[in-house]
C-alpha positions, 0 to 999 in steps of 0.5 A: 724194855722200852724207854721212857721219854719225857712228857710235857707235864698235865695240867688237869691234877693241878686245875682239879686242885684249884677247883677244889671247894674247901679243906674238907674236901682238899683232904678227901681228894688227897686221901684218895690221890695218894697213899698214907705215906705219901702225904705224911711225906708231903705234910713232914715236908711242908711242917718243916718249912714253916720251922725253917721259916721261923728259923728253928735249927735242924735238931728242934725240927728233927725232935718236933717232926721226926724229919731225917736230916735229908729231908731237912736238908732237901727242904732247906736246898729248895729255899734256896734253889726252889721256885720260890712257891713254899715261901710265897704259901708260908706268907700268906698262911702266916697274913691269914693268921695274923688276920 
């Protein structure tokens, strides 16, 4: 079996996101980058940072988005050690509600 090596990551994924118009069109191109699961996953994720945010505890957030504890725990791991980007998304949707 060959072995992998690293590779330097693309950037044409994220510019093709960036280029990206408006939600609805967020959403189409997400539905066909990936699979049913995989979203679910990613927005599980993201809905569980916006509850740590607010600071709700593990049970609350488990009962409201049927997160494993891992993946609770994995979320809160990365407000730690993370580059910092959930939070800095977290504050700008909450200054778009606020407006």
């Amino acid at each position: 079996m060959a072995k992998v090596t690293s590779k330097a990551r693309s950037m044409a994924l994220y510019e093709s996101i960036l280029a990206l118009d408006s939600l609805e069109e967020c959403c189409a191109f997400f539905d066909d980058l990936c699979t049913v699961g995989e979203l679910r996953a990613m927005e599980q994720r993201f809905d569980v940072a916006l509850l740590l945010d607010d600071g709700l505890v593990y049970t609350e957030i488990l009962e409201r988005t049927g997160a494993s504890s891992a993946t609770i725990s994995r979320v809160n791991r990365i407000f730690s050690f993370g580059s910092g980007s959930f939070r800095k998304m977290i504050k700008r949707r909450k200054g778009r509600e606020e407006a």
